[in-house]
C-alpha positions as CSV (number, residue, x, y, z in Angstrom):
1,X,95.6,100.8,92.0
2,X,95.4,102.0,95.6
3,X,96.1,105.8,94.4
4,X,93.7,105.3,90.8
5,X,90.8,104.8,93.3
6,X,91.4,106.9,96.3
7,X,91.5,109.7,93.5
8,X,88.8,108.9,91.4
9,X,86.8,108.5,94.3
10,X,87.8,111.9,95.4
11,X,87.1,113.1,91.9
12,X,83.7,111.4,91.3
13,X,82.5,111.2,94.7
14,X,78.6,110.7,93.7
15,X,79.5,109.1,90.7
16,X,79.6,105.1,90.0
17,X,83.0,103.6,89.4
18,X,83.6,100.4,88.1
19,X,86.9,98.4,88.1
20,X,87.3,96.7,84.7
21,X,90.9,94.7,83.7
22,X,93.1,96.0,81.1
23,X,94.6,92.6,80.4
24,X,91.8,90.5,79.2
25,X,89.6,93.1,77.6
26,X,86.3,91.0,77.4
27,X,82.5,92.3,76.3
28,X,81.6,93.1,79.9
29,X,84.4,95.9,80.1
30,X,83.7,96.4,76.5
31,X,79.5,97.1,77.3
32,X,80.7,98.8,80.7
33,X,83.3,101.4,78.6
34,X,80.1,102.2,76.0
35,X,77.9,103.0,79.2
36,X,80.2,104.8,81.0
37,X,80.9,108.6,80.5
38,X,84.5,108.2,80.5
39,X,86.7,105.4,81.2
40,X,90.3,106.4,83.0
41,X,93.3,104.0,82.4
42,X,95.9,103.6,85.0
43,X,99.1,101.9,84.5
44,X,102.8,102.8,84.7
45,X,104.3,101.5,81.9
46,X,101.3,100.4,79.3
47,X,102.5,102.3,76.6
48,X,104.8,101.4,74.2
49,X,105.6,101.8,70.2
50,X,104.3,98.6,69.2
51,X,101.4,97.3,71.2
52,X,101.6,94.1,69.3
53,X,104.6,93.1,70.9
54,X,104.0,93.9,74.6
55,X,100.6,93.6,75.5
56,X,99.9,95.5,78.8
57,X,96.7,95.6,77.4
58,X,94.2,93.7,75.3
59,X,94.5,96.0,72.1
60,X,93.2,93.8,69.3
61,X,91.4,94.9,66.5
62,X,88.1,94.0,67.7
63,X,88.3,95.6,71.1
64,X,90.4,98.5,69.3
65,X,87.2,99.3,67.2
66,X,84.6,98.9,70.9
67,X,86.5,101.5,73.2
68,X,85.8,105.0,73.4
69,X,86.7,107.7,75.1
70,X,89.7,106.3,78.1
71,X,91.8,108.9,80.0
72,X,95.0,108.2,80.3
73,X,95.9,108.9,84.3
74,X,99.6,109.2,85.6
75,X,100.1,106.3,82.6
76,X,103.8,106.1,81.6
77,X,105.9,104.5,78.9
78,X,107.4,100.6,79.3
79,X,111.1,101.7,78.3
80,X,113.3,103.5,76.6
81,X,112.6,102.8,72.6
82,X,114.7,103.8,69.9
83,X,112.3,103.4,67.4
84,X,109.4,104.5,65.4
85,X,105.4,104.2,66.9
86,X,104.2,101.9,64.5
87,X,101.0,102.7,62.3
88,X,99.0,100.2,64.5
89,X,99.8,101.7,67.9
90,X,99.1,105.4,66.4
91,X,96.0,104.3,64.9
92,X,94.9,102.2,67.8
93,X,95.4,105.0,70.8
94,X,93.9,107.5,67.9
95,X,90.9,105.2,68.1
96,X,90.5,104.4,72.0
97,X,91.9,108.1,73.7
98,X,89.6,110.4,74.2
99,X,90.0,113.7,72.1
100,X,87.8,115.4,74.9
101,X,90.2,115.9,77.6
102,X,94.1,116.4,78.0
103,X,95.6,112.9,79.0
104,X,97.8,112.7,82.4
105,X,100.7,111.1,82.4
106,X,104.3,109.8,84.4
107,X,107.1,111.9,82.9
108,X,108.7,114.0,80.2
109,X,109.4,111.1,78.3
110,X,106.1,109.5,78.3
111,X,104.7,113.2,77.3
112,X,107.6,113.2,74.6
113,X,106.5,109.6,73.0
114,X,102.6,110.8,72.9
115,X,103.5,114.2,71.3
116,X,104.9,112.3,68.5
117,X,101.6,111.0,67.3
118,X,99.8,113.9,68.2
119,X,98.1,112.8,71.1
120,X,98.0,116.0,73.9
121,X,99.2,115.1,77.6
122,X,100.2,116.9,80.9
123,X,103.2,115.6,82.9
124,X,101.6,114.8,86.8
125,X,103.9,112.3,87.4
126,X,102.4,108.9,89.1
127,X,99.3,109.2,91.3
128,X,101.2,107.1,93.7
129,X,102.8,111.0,94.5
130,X,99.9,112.9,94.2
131,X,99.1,113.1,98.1
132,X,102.9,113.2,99.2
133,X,102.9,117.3,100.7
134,X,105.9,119.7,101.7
135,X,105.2,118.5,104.9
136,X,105.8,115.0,104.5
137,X,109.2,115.6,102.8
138,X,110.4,117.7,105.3
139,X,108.9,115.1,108.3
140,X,111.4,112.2,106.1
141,X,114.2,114.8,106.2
142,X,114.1,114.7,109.7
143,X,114.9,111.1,109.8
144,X,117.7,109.4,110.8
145,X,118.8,106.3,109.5
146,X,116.0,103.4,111.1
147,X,117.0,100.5,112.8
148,X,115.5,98.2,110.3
149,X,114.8,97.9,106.9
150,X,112.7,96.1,104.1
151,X,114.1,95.6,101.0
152,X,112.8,94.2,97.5
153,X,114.5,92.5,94.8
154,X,112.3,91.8,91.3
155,X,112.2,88.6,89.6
156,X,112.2,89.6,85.9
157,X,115.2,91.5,86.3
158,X,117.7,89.5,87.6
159,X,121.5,90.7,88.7
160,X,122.9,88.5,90.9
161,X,126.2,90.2,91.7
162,X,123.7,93.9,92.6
163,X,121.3,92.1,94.6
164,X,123.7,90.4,96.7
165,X,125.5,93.5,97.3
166,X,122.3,95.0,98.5
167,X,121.7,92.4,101.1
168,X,125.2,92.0,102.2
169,X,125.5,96.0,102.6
170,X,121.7,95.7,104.5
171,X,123.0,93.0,106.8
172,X,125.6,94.7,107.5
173,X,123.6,98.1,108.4
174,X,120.7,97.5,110.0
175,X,119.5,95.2,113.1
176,X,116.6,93.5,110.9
177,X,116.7,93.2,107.5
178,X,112.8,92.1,106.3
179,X,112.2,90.9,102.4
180,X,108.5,91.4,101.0
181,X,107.9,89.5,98.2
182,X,106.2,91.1,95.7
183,X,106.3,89.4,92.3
184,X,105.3,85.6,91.4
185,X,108.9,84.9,91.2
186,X,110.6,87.0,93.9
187,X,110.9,84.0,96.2
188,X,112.8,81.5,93.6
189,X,115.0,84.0,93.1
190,X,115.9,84.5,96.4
191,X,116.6,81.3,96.8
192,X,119.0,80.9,93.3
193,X,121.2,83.9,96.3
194,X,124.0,82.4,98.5
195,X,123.9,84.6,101.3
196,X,124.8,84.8,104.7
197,X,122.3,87.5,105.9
198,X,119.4,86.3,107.5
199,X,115.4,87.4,106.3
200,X,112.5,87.6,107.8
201,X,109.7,87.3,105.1
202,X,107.0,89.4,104.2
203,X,104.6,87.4,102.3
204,X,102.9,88.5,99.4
205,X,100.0,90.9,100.8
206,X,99.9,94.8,100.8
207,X,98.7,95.2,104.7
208,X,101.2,93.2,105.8
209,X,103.9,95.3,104.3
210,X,102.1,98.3,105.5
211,X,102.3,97.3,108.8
212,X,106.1,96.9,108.6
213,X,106.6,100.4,107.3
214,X,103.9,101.8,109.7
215,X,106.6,101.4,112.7
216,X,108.3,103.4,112.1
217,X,111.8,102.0,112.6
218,X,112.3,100.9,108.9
219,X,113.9,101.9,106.1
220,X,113.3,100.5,102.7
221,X,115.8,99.8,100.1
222,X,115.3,97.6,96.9
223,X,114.4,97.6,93.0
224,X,111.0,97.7,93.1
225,X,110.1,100.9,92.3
226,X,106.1,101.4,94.2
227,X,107.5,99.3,97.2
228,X,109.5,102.3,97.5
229,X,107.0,105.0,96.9
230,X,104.5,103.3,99.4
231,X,107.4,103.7,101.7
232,X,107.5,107.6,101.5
233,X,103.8,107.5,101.4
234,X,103.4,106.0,105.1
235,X,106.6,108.0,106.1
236,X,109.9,105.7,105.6
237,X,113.2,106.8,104.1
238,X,113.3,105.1,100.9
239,X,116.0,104.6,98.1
240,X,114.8,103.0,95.0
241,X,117.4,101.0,93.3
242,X,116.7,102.6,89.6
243,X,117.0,99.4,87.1
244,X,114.4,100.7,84.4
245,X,113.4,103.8,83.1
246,X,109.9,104.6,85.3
247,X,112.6,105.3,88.1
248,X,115.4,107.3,86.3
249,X,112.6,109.6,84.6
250,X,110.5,110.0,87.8
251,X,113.9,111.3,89.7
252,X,114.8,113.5,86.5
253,X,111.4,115.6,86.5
254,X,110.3,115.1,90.7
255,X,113.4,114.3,92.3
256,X,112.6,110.9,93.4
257,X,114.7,109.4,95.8
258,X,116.7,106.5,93.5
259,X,120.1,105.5,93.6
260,X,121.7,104.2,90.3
261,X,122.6,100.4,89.8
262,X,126.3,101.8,89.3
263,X,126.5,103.2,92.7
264,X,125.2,100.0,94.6
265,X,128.8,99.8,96.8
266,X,128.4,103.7,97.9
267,X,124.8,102.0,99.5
268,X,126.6,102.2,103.2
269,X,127.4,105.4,102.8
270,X,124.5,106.9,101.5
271,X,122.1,105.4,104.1
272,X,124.3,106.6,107.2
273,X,124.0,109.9,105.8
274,X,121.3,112.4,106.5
275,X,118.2,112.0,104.2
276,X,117.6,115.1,101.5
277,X,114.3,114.1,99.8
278,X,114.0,116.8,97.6
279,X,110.5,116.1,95.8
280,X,109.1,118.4,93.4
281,X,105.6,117.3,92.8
282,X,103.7,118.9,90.4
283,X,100.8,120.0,92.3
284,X,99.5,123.1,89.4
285,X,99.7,119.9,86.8
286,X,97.5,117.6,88.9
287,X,95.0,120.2,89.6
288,X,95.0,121.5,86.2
289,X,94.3,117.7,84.9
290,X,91.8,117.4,87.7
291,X,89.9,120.7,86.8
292,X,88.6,119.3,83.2
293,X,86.3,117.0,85.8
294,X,84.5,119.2,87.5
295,X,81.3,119.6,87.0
């Protein structure tokens, strides 16, 4: 939400931007989408092939027939599917997408899934990476392994056996290991863990895991996949457990920094080694997506 806005506001800088939520569609957003110019969608993984089934967002018939003209922006795929987009989902994203302007989205396969049903994309990746320069990769390459580090875990994907591995192989590495919590369930979780390695908590609010990274002596490690690009962002080595598909297709077409589920016991080894963030942003796709804005 962070990036959405800071580039919107870029974007639109005289314009009037209104926040509306995708989960509970209801006739304010409805009146605000048929006043509005354009309406831009953010959201990582609210497309899938049958929007019946997993509702990121408030697709019903009624609301279906109301919206007009949404952008998708860095919007990616919920997992992999081996399966069909039913006639619903093609119909409804027919209906709401706007026909105007080439839709931004977070990777190949998202662009792959959207091609299918005729609807025209650009890969940009996530706006989470759209303000990560050259020379803040090669600033993170410079770093050595921190003193500290925060690490995630995520409540709706539970692997006990990984995730104590993780803190174990954290405990064992680094002087302070801190926790944020980021989901409802995060903390429960924790607590279902038998583990000798001692937390300090960060409790559920951005700034307060900002101000963790923002010193500069942490690492972060974990499964939650922005955790670990807000990391890079404010200038922290970060390895992003991969555990879904929004990881493993960011790394395939920018070279995010993730390491697989099946190398969890290399962990020690890989973060006593020197850092080789290798991003490859697509800056020519952003600014071509950008471009259909200006006035």
């Amino acid at each position: 939400m962070d990036a959405v806005k800071l580039h919107l506001s870029e974007m639109f800088s005289s314009d009037f931007i209104i926040p509306l939520p995708m989960e509970d569609i209801k006739r304010n957003s409805r009146r605000y989408n048929e006043l509005s110019e354009m309406t831009f969608v953010g959201g990582t993984n609210v497309l899938n092939c049958d929007i019946h089934s997993y509702r990121q967002w408030d697709l019903n018939l009624h609301n279906t027939l109301r919206l007009k003209r949404l952008v998708l922006m860095g919007c990616g795929w919920w997992k992999y599917e081996d399966r069909p987009i039913t006639k619903y989902t093609k119909w409804a994203l027919s209906q709401i997408l706007s026909k105007d302007y080439i839709h931004s989205v977070r990777d190949s396969y998202t662009q792959h899934r959207l091609s299918e049903i005729g609807i025209k994309s650009i890969n940009t990746g996530c706006p989470t990476l759209w303000n990560i320069t050259p020379a803040d990769i090669e600033m993170l390459n410079l770093k050595k392994k921190q003193k500290n580090v925060v690490i995630t875990l995520t409540d709706y994907d539970k692997n006990i056996q990984r995730d104590k591995t993780l803190i174990e192989i954290c405990g064992k590495c680094y002087d302070t290991v801190y926790w944020f919590v980021q989901g409802v369930g995060d903390f429960d979780y924790l607590k279902s863990m038998c583990t000798d390695v001692d937390l300090e908590i960060i409790y559920p609010e951005i700034s307060k895991y900002n101000e963790v990274l923002k010193s500069g002596e942490c690492d972060y490690i974990g499964t939650r996949l922005h955790a670990g690009i807000r990391a890079l962002q404010l200038g922290a080595r970060s390895f992003i457990i991969a555990i879904d598909n929004r990881s493993t297709e960011m790394a395939k077409d920018f070279g995010l920094p993730i390491v697989a589920e099946d190398k969890i016991l290399e962990l020690e080894d890989i973060v006593n080694s020197n850092y080789n963030l290798s991003l490859n942003i697509p800056y020519d796709n952003i600014n071509e997506w950008k471009a259909q804005f200006v006035r």
